[in-house]
Residue, then its C-alpha position, 0 to 999 in steps of 0.5 A: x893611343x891614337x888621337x881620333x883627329x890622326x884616325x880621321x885624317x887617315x879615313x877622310x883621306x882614303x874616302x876622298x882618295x887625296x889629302x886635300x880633298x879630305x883637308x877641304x872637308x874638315x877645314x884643315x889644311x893639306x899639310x896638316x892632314x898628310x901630317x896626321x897620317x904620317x904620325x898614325x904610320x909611325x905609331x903604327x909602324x905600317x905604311x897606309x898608303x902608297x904615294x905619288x905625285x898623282x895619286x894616293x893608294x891604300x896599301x894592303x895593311x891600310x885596307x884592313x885598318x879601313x875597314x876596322x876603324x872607319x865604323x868606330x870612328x863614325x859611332x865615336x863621333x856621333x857619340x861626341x856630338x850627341x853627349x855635347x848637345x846644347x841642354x841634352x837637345x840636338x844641335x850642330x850644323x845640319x848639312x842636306x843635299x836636296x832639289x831646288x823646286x823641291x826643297x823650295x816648295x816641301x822641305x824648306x816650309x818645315x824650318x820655322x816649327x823646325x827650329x822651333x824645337x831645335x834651336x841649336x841645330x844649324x841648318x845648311x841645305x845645299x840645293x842642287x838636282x844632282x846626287x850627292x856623295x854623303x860619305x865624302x862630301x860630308x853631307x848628314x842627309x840627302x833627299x831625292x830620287x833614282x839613286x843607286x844606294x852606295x855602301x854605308x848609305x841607307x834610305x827611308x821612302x818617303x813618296x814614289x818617284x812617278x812623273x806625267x805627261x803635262x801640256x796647256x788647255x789651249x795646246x790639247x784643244x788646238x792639235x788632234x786629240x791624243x787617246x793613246x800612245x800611239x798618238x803621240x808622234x804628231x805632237x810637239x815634245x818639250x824635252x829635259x835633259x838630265x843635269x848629270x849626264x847631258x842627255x835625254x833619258x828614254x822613259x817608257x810610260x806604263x799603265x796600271x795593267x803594266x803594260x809599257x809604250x814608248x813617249x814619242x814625241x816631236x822634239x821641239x825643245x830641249x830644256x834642261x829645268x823641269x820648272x821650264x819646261x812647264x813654263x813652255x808648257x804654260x805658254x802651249x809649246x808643246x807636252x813636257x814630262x816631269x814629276x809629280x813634285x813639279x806637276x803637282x802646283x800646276x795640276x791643282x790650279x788647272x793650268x796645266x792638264x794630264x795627257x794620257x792620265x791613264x798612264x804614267x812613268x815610274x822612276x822608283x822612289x824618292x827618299x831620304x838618304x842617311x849614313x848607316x850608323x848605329x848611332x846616328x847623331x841626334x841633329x840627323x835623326x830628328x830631322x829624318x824624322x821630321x821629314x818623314x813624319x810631315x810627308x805621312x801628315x799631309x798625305x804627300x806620299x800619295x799627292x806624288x803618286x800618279x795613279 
C-alpha cells in the first residue's frame, strides 16, 4: 500500500509542474519530495514523469493516476483533518487570499466571534488584489471578484461586483455639470491600473435599461490603488471609478458623491471561492459559512450593489 506522503509528493508536484515548487508547499525539502516519487514509481513500476534539467512532464500513465488519485487524496486528507479536530471542533491553520481594503474593512472585523467559537482554528489570511491559485498555492479559501472559475474550484456569491463613478462636492460645483455620458470628456479622470495586468481596463457603464457608454474621461492620472484613487478624489483632482466596497465609506459620510448615479459598472460578482470536495475540511466549511452568513446579516449583499 502507498504511503499517502509519496501520493501527495506525486500530485503536488505535477500540480506545481516542479519538485520544489511542491516541496515549498509542503514544507519539505526538494530532495525528499523527488524521492517520494521516485519510491511511488517503483512500487508502481511505471515512470510518472518525464524529466529534465527544465522541466518535469506528466507521462501518459502519470495522467491517469492524476486523474484517479488527486480526488482520493483530497477527501482522504480532509477526512484526517477533520476526525483529528481539537474536541470534535474545527481546527488548523486557515489560509485565505483576499484584498486588503476589503479584507481590512469586512472580513478581518469577523475574528474576534470567530475565534470565539473556534479556538483552535489558526487564521493565516494573505492580503493581496491578486487572484490566487487555491489548488497550487495551497490556500483553503479565496474572496474576491471577476475571476474565471478554474477546475476543482467552486464559489458561493456573496455581493455583485458593481463599481461607480466617484468625485469631490467642491470638484463637481467648480466644473460643467455632468448629466449624461456624453459629458464626460471634459472632465479630469483619475485612472486604476489593474495590478495583475498593468493596464487600464476599458469598463463600459450601464444603466438599469441595459443600455451601455463609454467612461471617457481626461486622463490626469494614473494610480494603481483604488484607496488612492479616492484620496485624489478627495483632494477634487478629478472623477475616479472604484467598487462599491471602496465607495461605500466615502458615500455614507458624504465625502465623496456619485456622478452619473443612474448608471453603473458591472463587473459580475464577488465570492468566496473553495476547493470542491466532497468533504470539505471543517476549519473551511465553517468559515465559508461564517462569511456568507454575515453578508446576508448585515445586508452587505445589497449596500454593494449599485442600483
Amino acid at each position: 500500500m502507498e504511503s499517502l506522503i509519496s501520493i501527495e509528493c506525486f500530485v503536488r508536484s505535477a500540480e506545481a509542474g516542479s519538485f520544489a515548487a511542491a516541496a515549498r508547499r509542503m514544507g519539505l525539502t526538494p530532495a525528499a519530495v523527488s524521492k517520494n516519487v521516485a519510491r511511488l514509481e517503483t512500487n508502481l513500476g511505471v515512470r510518472l514523469f518525464q524529466r529534465s534539467t527544465r522541466s518535469l512532464a506528466l507521462t501518459e500513465a502519470g495522467e491517469r493516476f492524476l486523474d484517479e488519485a488527486s480526488g482520493g487524496l483530497a477527501s482522504l486528507q480532509s477526512a484526517i483533518a477533520n476526525l483529528a479536530s481539537a474536541d470534535g471542533q474545527p481546527s488548523g491553520v486557515l489560509k485565505v487570499s483576499m484584498g486588503l481594503m476589503f479584507g481590512r474593512d469586512y472580513i478581518l472585523p469577523l475574528l474576534p466571534d470567530f475565534l470565539g467559537r473556534y479556538p483552535a482554528i489558526r487564521p493565516d489570511w494573505h492580503f493581496d488584489n491578486r487572484q490566487v491559485d487555491l489548488i497550487a498555492e495551497g490556500f483553503d479559501a479565496a474572496i474576491g471578484g471577476g475571476f474565471e472559475l478554474p477546475p476543482g474550484v467552486v464559489a458561493r456569491k456573496l455581493s455583485p461586483a458593481h463599481m461607480v463613478l466617484l468625485a469631490s462636492p467642491a470638484y463637481l460645483a467648480a466644473h460643467p455639470p455632468i448629466r449624461y455620458p456624453s459629458d464626460l470628456p471634459s472632465h479630469d479622470g483619475l485612472r486604476i491600473r489593474s495590478p495583475q495586468t498593468g493596464r487600464v481596463r476599458p469598463w463600459p457603464l450601464v444603466n438599469r435599461q441595459y443600455v451601455q457608454a463609454p467612461i471617457a474621461l481626461k486622463e490626469r492620472m494614473t494610480l494603481s490603488d483604488p484607496e488612492a484613487a479616492c484620496v485624489a478624489a478627495l483632494m477634487g483632482l478629478g472623477i475616479t471609478l472604484v467598487s462599491m466596497q471602496h465607495a461605500l465609506p466615502y458615500l455614507e459620510d458624504g465625502r465623496l458623491v456619485r456622478v452619473l448615479p443612474e448608471w453603473y459598472v458591472d463587473a459580475g460578482n464577488t465570492a468566496i471561492y473553495y476547493a470542491a470536495q466532497k468533504l470539505l475540511p471543517a476549519k473551511t466549511r465553517v468559515f465559508v459559512e461564517c462569511v456568507v452568513e454575515h453578508f446576508r446579516e448585515t445586508g452587505l449583499g445589497q449596500r454593494f450593489s449599485a442600483i
